[in-house]
C-alpha positions in Angstrom: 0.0 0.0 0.0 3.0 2.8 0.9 4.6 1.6 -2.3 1.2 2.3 -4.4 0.9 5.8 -2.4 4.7 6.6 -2.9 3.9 6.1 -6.6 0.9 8.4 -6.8 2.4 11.2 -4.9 5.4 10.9 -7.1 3.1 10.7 -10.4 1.5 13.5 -9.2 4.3 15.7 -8.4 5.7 15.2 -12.1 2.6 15.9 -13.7 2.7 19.6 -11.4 5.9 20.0 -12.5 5.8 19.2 -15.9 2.3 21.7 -15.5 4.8 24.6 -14.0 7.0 24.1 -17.1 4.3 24.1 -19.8 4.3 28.0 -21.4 0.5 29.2 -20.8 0.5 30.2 -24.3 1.7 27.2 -25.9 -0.8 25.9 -28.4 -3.0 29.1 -27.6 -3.9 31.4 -30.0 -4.2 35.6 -29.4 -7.3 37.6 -30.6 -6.0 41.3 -31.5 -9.2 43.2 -31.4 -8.5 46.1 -33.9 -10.9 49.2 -33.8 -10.7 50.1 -37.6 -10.9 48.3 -41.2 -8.8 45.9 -42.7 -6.1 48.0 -44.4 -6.2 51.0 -42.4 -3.3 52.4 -41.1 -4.3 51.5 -37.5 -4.5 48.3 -38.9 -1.2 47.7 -40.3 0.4 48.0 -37.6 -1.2 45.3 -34.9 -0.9 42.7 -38.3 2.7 43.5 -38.9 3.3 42.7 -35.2 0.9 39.6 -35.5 3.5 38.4 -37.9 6.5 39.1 -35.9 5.6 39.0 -31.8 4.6 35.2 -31.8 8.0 33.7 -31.7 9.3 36.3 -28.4 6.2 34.9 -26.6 7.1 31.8 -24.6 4.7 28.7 -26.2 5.1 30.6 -29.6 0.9 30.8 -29.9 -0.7 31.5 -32.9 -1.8 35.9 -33.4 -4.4 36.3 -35.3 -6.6 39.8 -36.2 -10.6 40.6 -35.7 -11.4 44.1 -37.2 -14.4 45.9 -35.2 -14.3 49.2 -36.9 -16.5 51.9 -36.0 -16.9 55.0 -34.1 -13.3 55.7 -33.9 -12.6 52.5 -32.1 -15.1 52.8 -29.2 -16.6 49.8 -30.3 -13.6 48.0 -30.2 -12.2 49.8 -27.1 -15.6 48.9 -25.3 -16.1 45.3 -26.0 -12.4 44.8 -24.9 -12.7 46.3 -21.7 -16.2 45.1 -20.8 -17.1 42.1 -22.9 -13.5 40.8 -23.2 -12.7 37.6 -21.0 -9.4 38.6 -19.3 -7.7 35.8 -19.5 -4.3 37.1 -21.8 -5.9 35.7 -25.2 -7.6 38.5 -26.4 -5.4 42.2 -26.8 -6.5 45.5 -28.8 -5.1 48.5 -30.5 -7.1 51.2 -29.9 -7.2 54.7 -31.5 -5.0 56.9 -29.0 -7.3 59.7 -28.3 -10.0 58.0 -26.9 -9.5 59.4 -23.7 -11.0 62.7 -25.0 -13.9 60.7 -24.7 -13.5 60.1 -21.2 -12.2 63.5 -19.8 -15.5 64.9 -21.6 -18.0 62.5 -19.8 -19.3 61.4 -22.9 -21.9 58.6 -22.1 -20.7 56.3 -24.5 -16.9 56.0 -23.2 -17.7 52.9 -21.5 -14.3 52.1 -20.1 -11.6 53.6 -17.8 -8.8 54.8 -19.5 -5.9 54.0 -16.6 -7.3 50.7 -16.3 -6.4 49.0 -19.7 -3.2 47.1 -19.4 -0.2 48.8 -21.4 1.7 46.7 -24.2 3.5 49.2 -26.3 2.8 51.4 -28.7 5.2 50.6 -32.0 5.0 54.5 -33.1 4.3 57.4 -32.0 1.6 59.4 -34.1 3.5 63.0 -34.7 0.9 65.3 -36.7 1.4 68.0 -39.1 -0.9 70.2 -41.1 -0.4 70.4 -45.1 -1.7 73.6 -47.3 -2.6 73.6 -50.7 0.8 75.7 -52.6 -1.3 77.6 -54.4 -3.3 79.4 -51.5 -1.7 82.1 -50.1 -0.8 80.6 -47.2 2.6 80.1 -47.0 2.9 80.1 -43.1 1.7 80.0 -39.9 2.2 83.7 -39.5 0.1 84.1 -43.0 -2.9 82.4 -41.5 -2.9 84.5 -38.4 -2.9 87.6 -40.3 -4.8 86.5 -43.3 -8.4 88.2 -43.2 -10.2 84.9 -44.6 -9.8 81.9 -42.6 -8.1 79.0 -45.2 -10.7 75.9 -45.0 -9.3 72.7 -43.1 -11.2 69.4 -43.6 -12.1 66.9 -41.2 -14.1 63.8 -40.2 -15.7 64.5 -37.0 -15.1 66.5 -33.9 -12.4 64.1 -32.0 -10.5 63.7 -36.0 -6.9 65.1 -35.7 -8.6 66.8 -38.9 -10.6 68.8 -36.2 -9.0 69.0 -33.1 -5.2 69.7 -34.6 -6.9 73.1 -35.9 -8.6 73.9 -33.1 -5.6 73.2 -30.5 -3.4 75.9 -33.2 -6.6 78.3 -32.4 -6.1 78.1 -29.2 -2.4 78.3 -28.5 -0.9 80.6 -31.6 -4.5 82.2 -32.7 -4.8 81.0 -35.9 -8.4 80.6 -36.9 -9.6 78.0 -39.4 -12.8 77.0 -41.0 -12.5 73.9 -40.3 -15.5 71.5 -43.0 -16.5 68.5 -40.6 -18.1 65.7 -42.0 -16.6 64.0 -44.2 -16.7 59.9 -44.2 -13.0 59.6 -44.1 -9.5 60.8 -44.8 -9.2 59.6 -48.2 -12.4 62.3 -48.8 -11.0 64.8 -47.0 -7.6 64.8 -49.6 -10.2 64.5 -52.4 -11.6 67.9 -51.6 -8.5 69.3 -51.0 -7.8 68.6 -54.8 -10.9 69.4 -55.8 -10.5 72.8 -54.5 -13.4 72.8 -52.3 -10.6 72.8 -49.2 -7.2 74.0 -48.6 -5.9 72.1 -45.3 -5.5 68.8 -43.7 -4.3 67.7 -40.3 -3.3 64.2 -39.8 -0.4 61.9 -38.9 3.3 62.4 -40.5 3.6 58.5 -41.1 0.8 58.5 -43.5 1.9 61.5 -45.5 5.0 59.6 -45.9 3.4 56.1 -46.1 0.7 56.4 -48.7 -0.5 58.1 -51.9 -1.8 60.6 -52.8 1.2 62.2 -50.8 4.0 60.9 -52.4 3.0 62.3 -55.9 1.6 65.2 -53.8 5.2 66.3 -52.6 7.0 65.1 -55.8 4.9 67.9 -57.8 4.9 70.9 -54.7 0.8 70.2 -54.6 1.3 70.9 -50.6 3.2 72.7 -47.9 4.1 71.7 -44.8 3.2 74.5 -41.7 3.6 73.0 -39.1 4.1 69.9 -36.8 3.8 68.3 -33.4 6.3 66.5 -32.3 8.4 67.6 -29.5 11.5 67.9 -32.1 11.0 68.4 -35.9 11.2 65.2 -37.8 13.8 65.4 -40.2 11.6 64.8 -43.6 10.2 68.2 -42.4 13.4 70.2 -41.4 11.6 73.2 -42.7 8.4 73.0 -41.0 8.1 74.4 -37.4 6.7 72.7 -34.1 3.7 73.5 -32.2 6.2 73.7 -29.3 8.3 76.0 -31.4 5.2 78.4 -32.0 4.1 78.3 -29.0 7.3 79.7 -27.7 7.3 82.4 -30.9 3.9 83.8 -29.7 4.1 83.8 -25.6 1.3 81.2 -25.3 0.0 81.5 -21.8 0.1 78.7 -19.6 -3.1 77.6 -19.5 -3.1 76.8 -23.2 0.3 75.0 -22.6 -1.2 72.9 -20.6 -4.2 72.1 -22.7 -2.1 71.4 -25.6 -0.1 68.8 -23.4 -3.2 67.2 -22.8 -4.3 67.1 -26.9 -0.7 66.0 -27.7 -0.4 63.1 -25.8 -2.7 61.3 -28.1 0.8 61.4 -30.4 2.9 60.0 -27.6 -0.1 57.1 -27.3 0.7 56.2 -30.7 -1.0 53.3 -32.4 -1.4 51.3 -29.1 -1.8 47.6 -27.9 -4.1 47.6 -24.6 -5.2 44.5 -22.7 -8.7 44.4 -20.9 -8.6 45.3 -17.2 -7.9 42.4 -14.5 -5.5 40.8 -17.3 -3.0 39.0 -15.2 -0.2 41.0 -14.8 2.7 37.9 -15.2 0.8 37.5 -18.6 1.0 41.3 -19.2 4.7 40.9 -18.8 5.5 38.7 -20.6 3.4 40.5 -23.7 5.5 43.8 -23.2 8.7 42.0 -23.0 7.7 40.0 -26.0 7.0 43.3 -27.3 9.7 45.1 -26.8 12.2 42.7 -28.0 10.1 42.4 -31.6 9.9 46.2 -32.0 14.0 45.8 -31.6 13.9 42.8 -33.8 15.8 43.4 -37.3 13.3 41.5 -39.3 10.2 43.8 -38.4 12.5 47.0 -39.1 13.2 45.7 -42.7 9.1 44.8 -43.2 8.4 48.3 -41.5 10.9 50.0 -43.9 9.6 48.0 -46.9 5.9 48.9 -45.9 6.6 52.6 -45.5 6.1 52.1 -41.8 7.7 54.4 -39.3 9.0 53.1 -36.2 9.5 55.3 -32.9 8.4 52.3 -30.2 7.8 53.3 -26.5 7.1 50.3 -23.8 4.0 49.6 -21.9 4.6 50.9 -18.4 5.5 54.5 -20.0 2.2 54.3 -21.8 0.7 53.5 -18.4 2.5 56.4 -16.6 1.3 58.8 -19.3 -2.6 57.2 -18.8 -2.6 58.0 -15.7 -0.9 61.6 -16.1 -3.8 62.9 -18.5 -6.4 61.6 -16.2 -5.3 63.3 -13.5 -5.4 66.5 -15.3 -7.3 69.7 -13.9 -10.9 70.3 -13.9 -9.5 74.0 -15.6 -8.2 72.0 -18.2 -10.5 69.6 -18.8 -13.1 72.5 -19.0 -10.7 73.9 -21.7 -10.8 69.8 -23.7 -14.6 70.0 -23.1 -14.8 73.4 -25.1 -12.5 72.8 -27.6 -13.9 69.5 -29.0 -17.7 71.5 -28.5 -17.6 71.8 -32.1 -18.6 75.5 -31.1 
């Protein structure tokens, strides 16, 4: 009988060990939930990492994409954080400025934005505002004197197409009439050569990445005013930062401050998120898988091939940053609240 029990106890304590040694993800597969189309630039870059971030994960599971466009990713950012099992197979990327949503109490922000767990982000989202050439808007200083407003398209109120504008109202005094409403980018570039516009604010990676840009800048179609980042990116040597402007005019404090809160969507980048009470060992184990394939010369020769810019930033600097604009003033929340009024 002791020798029977001696056996089970040691059977038993092999299978535990064998257990312990078994990779949770091994023979798993990941769900990214991604909060835009198939082919969108959101979307390239969670199915570029899909391709690479597999084999740093201990198991190597399977990645695999689900596209739930719609609404700027609140869709997607709600079903992860409240339908979402979390258990560490299902992830999303997430539009960055989502937490506009949140700071302005809007009803349908149905998550908390310091409670989704922090991946990475593989880029971060630097804006810049083009102007037709032919307008005569050759500078910042031209549309703060100029006695017409130049006309700046957008997609809807929380669009960089919209809120990019309004942020350069607020800090330099520039004044735009800014044409809300169209469906998507892509429309908003077709009006711009159509004539019925002049101006565009969106990211620098897709003025680089994607026609109609490159013909754009190959024929002079556009100028560059101005950018975001905290330091001018070196395609745009000639093109001055917010941050630079700022500085030129004497922008007062409390618009400094509001702009730090609008600019941080950049520094969220194209983002990967877990849903809240993901356990955090499996959270680690995603940002170190993460940062070692952002780091990871294969995916730096697809990202160059694909026109993809790469500028990573890890998961618990993401976090800090969450937790930095969420914490911001009711002052300056008041200011977020007015300026995405659409008023």
């Amino acid at each position: 009988m002791k020798l029977v029990l001696s056996i089970f106890i040691a059977v038993l304590l092999w299978s535990t060990a064998a257990q312990a040694q078994t990779p949770f993800y091994q023979g798993k597969t990941i769900t990214i939930i991604v909060g835009t189309k198939a082919g969108d630039a959101y979307d390239l870059y969670p199915r570029m990492l899909a391709e690479f971030m597999p084999k740093y994960i201990p198991g190597n599971p399977n990645m695999i994409i689900q596209n739930v466009p719609g609404a700027a990713s609140m869709i997607a950012a709600n079903q992860l954080y409240n339908v979402t099992k979390p258990d560490g197979l299902t992830i999303g990327a997430i539009y960055p400025a989502l937490y506009f949503e949140q700071l302005t109490k809007k009803p349908e922000a149905k998550f908390d934005w310091t409670k989704f767990g922090w991946i990475g982000n593989p880029v971060t989202s630097n804006h810049l505002m083009y102007m037709r050439a032919d307008t005569p808007y050759k500078t910042i200083e031209d549309v703060r004197k100029a006695s017409t407003a130049p006309k700046c398209g957008a997609s809807g109120l929380t669009s960089t197409g919209y809120y990019m504008p309004k942020l350069m109202e607020e800090t330099i005094g520039t004044k735009f009439d800014i044409v809300s409403g169209y469906q998507a980018g892509q429309d908003v570039d077709l009006a711009v050569e159509r004539g019925e516009i002049q101006c565009r604010a969106f990211t620098i990676t897709a003025f680089f990445a994607r026609e109609p840009f490159i013909t754009w800048r190959k024929k002079g179609f556009v100028n560059v005013l101005m950018q975001s980042g905290a330091k001018r990116d070196p395609r745009l040597n000639d093109a001055p930062t917010l941050y630079e402007l700022m500085d030129k005019y004497k922008t007062n404090a409390g618009a400094r401050s509001l702009a730090k809160v609008i600019l941080a969507a950049g520094e969220f980048g194209r983002p990967l998120v877990t849903p809240p009470g993901f356990p955090a060992e499996r959270l680690q184990i995603l940002r170190d898988a993460f940062d070692k394939t952002v780091n990871d010369p294969a995916l730096k020769a697809a990202a160059e091939k694909r026109r993809l810019d790469l500028d990573p930033a890890p998961g618990a600097e993401l976090e800090t940053l969450a937790k930095e604009v969420m914490a911001s003033s009711p002052e300056v929340i008041e200011r977020v609240q007015k300026l995405l009024s659409g008023k």
